[in-house]
RONU-51436 format. One line per 3 residues: number of its first residue (from 1); their letters; for each residue x, y, z of N, C-alpha, C. Coordinates in steps of 0.2 Angstrom, whole numbers, plus 2048, in hexadecimal, padded with zeros to 3 digits. Layout:
<pts>
NUM	a	X:Y:Z:X:Y:Z:X:Y:Z  ... $
</pts>
This chain:
<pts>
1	xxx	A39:3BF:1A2:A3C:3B9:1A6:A37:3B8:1AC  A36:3B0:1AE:A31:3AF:1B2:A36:3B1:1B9  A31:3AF:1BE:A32:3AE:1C5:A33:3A5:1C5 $
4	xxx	A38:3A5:1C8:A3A:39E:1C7:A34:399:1CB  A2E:39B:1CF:A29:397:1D2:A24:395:1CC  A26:399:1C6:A21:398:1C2:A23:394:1BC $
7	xxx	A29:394:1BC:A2E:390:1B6:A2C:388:1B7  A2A:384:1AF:A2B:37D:1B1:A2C:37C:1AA  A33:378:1AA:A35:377:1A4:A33:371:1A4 $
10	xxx	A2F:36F:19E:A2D:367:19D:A2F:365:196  A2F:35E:197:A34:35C:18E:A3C:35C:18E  A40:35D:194:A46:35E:192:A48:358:195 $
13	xxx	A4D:356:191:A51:350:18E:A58:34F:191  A5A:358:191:A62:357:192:A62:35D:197  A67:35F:199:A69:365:19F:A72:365:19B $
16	xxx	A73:36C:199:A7B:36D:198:A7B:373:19E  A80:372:1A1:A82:377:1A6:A89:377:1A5  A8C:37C:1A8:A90:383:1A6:A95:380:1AF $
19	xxx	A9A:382:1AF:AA0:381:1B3:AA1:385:1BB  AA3:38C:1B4:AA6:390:1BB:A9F:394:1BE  A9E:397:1C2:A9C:39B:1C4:A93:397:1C3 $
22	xxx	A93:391:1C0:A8D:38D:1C3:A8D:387:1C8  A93:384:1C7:A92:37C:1CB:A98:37E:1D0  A9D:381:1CB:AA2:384:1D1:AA5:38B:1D2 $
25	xxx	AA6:38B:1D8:AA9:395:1D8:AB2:392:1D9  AB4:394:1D2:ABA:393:1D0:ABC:39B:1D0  AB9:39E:1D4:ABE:3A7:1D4:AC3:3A7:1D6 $
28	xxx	AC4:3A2:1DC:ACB:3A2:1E2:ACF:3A1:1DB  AD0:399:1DA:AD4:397:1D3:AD8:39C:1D1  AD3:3A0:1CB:AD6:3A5:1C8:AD8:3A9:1CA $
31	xxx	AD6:3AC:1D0:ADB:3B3:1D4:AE1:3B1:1D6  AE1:3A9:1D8:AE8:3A7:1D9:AEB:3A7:1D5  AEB:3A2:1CF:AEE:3A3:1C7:AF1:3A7:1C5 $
34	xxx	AEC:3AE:1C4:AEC:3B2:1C0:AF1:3B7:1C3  AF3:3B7:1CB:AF7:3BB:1CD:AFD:3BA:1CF  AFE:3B1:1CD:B04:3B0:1CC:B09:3B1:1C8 $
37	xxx	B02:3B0:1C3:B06:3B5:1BA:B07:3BA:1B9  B02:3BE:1BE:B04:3C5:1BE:B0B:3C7:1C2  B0C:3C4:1C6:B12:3C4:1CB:B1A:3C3:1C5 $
40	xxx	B17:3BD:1C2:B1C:3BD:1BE:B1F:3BF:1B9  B1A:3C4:1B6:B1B:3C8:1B2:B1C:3CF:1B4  B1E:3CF:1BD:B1F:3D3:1BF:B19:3DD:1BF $
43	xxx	B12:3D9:1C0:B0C:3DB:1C0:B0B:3DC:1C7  B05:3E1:1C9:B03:3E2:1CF:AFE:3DC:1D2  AFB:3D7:1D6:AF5:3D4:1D7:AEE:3D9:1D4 $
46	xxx	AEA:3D5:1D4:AE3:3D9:1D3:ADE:3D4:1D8  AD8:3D8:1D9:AD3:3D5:1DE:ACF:3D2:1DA  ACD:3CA:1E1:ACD:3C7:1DD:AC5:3C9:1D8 $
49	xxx	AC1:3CD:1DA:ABA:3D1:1D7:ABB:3D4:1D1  AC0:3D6:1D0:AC4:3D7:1C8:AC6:3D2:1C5  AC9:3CD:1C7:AC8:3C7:1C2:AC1:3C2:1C1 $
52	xxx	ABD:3C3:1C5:AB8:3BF:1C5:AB3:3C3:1BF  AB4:3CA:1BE:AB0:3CD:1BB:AB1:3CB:1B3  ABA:3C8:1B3:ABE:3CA:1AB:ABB:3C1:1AA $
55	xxx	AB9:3BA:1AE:AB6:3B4:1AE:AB1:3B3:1A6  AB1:3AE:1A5:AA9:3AC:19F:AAB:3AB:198  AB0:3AC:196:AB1:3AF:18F:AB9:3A8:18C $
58	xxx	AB9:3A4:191:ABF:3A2:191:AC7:3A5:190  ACB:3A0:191:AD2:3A1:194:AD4:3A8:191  AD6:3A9:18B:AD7:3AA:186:AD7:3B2:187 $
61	xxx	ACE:3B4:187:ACC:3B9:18A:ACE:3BC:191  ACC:3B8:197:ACF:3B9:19E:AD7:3BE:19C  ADB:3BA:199:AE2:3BA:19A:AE3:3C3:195 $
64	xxx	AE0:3C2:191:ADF:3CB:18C:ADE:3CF:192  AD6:3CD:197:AD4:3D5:19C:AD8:3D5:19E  ADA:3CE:1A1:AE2:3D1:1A9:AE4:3D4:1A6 $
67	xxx	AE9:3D1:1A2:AEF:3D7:19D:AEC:3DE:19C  AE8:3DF:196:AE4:3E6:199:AE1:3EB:19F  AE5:3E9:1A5:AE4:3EE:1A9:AEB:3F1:1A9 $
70	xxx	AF0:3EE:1A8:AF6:3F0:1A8:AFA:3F4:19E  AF4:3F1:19B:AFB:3F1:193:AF5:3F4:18E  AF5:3F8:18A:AF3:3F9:183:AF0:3F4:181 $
73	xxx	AEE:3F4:178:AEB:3EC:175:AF1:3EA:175  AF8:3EF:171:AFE:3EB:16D:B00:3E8:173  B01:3E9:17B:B04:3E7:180:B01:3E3:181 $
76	xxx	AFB:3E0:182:AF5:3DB:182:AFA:3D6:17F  AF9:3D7:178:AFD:3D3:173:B02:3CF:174  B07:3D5:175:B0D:3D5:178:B11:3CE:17E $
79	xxx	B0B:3D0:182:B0D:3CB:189:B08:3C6:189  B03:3C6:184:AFD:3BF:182:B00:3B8:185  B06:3B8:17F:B08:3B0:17F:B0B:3AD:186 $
82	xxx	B11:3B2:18A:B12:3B2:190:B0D:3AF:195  B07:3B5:197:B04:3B4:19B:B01:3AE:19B  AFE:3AB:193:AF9:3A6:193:AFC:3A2:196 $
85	xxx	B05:3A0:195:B09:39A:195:B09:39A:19E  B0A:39F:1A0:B0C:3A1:1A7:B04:39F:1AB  AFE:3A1:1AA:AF9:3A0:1AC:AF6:399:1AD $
88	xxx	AF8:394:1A8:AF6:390:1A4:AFC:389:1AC  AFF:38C:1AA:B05:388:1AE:B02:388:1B7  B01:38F:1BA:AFE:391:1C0:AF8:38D:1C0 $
91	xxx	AF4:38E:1BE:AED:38B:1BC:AEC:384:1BE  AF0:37F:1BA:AEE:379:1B8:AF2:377:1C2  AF8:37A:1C3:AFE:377:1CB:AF7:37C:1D0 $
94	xxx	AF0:37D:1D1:AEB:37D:1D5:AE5:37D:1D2  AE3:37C:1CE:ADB:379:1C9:AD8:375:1CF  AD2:37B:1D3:ACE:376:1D6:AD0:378:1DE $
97	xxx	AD6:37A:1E0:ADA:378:1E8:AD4:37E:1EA  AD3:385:1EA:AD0:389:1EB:AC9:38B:1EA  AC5:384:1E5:ABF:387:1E4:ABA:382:1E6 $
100	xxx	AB3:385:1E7:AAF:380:1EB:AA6:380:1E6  AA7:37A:1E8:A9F:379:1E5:A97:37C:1E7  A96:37E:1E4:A8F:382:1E7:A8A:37E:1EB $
103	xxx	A88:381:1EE:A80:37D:1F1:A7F:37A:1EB  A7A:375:1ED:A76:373:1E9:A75:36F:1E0  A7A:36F:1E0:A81:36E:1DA:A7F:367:1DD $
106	xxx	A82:362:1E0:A81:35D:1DE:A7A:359:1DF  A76:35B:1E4:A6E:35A:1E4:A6A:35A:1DE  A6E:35F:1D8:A69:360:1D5:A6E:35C:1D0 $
109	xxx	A74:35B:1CE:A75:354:1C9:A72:34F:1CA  A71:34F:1D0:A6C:345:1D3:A67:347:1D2  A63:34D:1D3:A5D:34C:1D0:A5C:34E:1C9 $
112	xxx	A5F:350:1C6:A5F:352:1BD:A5E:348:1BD  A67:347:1BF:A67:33F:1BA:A60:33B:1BE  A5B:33C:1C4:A59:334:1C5:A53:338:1C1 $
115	xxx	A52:33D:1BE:A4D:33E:1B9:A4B:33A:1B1  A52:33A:1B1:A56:337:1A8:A54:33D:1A5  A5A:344:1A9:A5B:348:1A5:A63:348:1A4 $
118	xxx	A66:347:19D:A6D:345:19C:A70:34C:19D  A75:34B:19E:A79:351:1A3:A81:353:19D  A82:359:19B:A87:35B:199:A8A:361:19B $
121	xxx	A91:362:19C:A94:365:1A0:A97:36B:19A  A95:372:198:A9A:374:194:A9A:37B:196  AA2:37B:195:AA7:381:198:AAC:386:192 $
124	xxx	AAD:38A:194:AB2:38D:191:AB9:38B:195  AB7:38A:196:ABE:387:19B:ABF:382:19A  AC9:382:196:ACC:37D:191:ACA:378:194 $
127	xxx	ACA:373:190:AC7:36B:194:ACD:367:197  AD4:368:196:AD8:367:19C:AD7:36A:1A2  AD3:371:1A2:AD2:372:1A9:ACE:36F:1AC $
130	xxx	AC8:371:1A7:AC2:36D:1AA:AC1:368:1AD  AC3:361:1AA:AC4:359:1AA:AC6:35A:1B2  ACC:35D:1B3:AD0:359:1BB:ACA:35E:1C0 $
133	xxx	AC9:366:1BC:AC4:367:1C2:ABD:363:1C3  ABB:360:1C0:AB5:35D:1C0:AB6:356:1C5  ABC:354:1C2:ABE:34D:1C8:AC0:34E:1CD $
136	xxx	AC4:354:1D0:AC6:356:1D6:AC0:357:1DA  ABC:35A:1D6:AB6:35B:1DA:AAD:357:1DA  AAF:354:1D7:AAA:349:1D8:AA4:34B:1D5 $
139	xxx	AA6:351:1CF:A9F:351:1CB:AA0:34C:1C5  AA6:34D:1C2:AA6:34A:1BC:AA2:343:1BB  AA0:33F:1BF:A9D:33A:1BE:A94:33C:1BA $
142	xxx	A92:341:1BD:A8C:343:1BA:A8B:345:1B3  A91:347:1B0:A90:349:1AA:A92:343:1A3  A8E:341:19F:A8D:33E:19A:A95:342:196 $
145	xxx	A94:349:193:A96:34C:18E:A9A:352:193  AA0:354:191:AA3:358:194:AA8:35D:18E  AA5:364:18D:AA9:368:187:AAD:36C:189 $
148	xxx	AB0:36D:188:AB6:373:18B:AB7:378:186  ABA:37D:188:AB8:384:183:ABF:383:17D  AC2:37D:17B:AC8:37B:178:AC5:375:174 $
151	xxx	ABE:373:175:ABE:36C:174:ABA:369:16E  AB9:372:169:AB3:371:166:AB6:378:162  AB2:377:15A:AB5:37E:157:AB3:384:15E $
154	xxx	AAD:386:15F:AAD:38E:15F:AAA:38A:165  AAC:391:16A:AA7:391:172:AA2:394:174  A9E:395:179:A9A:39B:17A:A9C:3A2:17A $
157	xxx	A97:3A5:179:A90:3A5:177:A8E:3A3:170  A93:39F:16E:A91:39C:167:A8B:396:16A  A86:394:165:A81:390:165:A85:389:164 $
160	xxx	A89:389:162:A8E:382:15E:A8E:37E:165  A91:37E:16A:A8F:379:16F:A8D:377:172  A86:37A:173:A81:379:173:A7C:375:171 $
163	xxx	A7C:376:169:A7A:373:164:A7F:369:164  A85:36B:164:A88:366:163:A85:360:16A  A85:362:16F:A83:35D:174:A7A:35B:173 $
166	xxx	A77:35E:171:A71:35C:16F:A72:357:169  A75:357:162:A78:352:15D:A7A:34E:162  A80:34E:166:A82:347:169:A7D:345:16E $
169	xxx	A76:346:171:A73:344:175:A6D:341:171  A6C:344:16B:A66:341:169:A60:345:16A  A61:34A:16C:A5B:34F:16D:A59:356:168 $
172	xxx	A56:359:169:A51:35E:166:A54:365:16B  A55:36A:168:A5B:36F:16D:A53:372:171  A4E:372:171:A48:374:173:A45:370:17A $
175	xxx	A4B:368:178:A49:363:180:A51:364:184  A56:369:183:A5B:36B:185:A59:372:18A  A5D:371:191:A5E:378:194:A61:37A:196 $
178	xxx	A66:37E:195:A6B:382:197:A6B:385:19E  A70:384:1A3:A70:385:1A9:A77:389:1A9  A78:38E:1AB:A7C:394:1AC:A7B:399:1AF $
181	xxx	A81:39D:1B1:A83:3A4:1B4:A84:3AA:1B0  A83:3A8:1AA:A86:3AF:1A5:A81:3B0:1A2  A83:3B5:19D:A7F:3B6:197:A84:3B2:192 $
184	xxx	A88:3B0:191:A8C:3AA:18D:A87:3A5:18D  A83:3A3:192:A80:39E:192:A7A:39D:18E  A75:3A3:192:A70:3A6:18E:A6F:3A8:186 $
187	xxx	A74:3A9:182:A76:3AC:17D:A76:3A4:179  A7C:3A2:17B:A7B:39B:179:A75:396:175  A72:397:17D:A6C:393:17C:A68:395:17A $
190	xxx	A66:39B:179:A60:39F:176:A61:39D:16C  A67:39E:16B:A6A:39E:166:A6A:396:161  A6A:393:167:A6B:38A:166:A63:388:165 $
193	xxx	A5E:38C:169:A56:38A:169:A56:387:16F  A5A:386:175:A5B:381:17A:A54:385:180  A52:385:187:A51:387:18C:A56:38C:18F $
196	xxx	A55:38D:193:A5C:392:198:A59:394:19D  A5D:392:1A5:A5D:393:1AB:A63:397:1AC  A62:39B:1B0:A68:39F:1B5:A66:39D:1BB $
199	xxx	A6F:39C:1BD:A6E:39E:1C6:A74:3A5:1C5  A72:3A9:1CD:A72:3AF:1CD:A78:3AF:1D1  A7C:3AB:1D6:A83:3AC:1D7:A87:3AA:1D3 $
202	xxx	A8A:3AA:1CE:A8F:3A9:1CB:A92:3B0:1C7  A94:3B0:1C1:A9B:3B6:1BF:A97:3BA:1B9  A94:3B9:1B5:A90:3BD:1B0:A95:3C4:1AD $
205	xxx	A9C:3C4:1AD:A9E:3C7:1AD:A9D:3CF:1B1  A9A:3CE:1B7:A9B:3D4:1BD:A94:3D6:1B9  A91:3D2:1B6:A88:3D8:1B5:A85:3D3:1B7 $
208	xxx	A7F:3D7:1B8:A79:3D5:1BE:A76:3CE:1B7  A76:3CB:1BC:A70:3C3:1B6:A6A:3C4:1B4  A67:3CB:1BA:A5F:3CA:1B8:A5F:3CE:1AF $
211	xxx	A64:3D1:1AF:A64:3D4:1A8:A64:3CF:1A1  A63:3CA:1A5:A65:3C3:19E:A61:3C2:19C  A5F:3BF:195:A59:3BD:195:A5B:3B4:194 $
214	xxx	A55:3B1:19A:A54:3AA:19B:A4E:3A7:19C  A4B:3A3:19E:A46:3A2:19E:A44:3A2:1A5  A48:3A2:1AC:A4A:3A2:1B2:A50:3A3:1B6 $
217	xxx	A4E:3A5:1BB:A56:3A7:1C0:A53:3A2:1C6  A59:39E:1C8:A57:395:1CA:A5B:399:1D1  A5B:398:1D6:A61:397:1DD:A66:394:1DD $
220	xxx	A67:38C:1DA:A6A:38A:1DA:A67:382:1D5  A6C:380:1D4:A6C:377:1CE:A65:374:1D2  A66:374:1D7:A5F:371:1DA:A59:373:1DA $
223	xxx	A58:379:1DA:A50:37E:1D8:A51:37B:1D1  A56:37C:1CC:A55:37A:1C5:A53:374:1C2  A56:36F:1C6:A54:367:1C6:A4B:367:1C9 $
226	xxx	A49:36A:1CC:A40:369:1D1:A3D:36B:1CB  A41:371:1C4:A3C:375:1C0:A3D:370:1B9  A40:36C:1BA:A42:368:1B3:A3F:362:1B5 $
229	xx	A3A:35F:1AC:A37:35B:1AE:A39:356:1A8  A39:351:1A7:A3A:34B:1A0:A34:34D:19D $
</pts>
């Protein structure tokens, strides 16, 4: 992995970036969600550094670790449907009230798009939630193409939507580069033949980013738009 001074991606065409834990710190969100479900299912709270860690893998996943601090796999099972319904409901009545946009996040959408780098948005995170969060917080406009982890057969770390946004853009997954927090991203894109940038504050499920392989660790959206070239 380079030192981000020395990175200069040239040739790229698109930019897909990743939601939680890049453009937004959506942790508040889910620690409030997630323990209202817990509440209801008459569970203890958890911190919120515990939830952030169970983050990346979509809903689905999230809702299995909370459960498994408390229940078996059968019991996992057992209270799945509940909590999804419970969570899902909590979620959608504050989507966005508590979370906030990163530095640099929208400096570097204005400077991706006045490049004519087309911009796509892909999440694991269902695309009802995504959608209202993206509007709530005045990014949606920037992105062409917006996938949500419901919106498409398979999710990350699968290569599949990644790939899919390069078919609908017209490009070569080689003039594509993947901006993210995780290794979901990375994996991805490596897999898809895309580029890959990390930025280093977000969720990476609790392990360190530098352990990722990418092509860079960026500061923020805006050091990655300076390194991105048409």
């Amino acid at each position: 992995m380079n030192a981000p001074e020395r990175i200069a991606l040239r040739g790229i065409r698109a930019a897909i970036i990743d939601l939680d834990g890049t453009m937004l710190h959506t942790a508040p969100d889910f620690h409030v969600a997630v323990n209202r479900m817990r509440a209801e299912l008459d569970l203890a709270p958890l911190a919120i550094e515990t939830i952030t860690n169970f983050v990346g893998k979509g809903t689905e996943n999230l809702m299995r670790r909370v459960l498994a601090v408390d229940f078996d796999a059968d019991g996992v099972e057992r209270h799945f449907p509940q909590a999804l319904e419970s969570y899902q409901r909590h979620y959608l009545a504050i989507n966005g009230d508590y979370s906030s946009v990163y530095p640099g996040v929208r400096e570097g959408l204005g400077e991706l798009q006045a490049k004519g780098v087309r911009l796509a948005c892909v999440t694991n995170k269902p695309i009802a939630f995504a959608l209202p969060l993206l509007e709530k917080t005045g990014l949606r406009p920037y992105f062409e193409l917006v996938y949500g982890g419901d919106s498409l057969p398979k999710k990350k770390p699968d290569p599949y939507p990644f790939l899919k946004v390069c078919e609908d853009f017209g490009v070569q997954p080689q003039e594509a580069v993947a901006i993210g927090d995780s290794s979901n991203d990375a994996q991805a894109a490596r897999a898809a033949g895309c580029r890959v940038l990390n930025v280093p504050y977000g969720y990476n499920h609790g392990k360190p980013i530098h352990d990722v392989d990418s092509d860079g660790i960026v500061s923020s959206l805006l050091d990655a738009a300076h390194l991105i070239s048409a």
